[in-house]
N, C-alpha and C positions, 0 to 999 in steps of 0.2 A: 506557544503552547507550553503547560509544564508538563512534568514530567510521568504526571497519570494519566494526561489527555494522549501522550505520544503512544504509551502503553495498552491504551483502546484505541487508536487509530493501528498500531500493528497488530493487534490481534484482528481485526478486521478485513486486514488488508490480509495476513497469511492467511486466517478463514475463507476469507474467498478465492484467494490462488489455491488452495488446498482442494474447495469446492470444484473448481474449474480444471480441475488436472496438470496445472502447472508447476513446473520446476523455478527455481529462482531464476536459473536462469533462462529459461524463457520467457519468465515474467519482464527479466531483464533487459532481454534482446526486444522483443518488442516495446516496449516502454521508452525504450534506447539509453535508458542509463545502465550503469556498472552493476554486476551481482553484489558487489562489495555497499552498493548504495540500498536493494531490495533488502539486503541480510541488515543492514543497518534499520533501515525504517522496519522488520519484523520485529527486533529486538526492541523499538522504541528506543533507540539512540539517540536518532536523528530526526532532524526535520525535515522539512518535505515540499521543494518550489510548486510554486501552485501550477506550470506548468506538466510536474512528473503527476501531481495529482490527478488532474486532469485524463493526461495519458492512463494512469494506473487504474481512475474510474472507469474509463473506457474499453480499456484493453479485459477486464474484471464484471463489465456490465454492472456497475453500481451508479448508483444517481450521488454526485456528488452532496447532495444537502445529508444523504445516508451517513458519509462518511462522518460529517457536520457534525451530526444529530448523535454519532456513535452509537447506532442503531441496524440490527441484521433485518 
C-alpha cells in the first residue's frame, strides 16, 4: 500500500471504532494487538497483517472488500 491508500484505510478504521464506541484500547484488546499498533494504523503509519485485518473487520462489523474498496 502507499502512503494515501494507508491514510483512507486509517481513517476508516478510526471512523468506525469511533462509530462503535470504542477506545483504542479496546479496539486493541480485542483485536489482540498492542494500542501502539491501532494508534499506528490510525495514523496511517503502518501496515496492517491481513490477519489483524481480518480481526479489526470483524471486531468493527465491516466487510473486508469495504475496507478494499475504501469505501463507508
Amino acid at each position: 500500500m502507499d502512503k494515501e491508500d494507508l491514510k483512507k484505510l486509517a481513517y476508516i478504521i478510526k471512523y468506525s471504532r469511533d462509530k462503535k464506541g470504542l477506545s483504542q484500547e479496546r479496539l486493541a484488546e480485542l483485536a489482540g494487538v498492542s494500542v501502539a499498533t491501532i494508534g499506528a494504523l490510525e495514523r496511517g503509519v503502518a501496515n496492517i497483517t491481513l490477519t489483524n485485518y481480518y480481526n479489526i473487520c470483524k471486531i468493527l462489523d465491516i466487510d473486508m472488500g469495504v475496507l478494499n474498496n475504501f469505501q463507508l
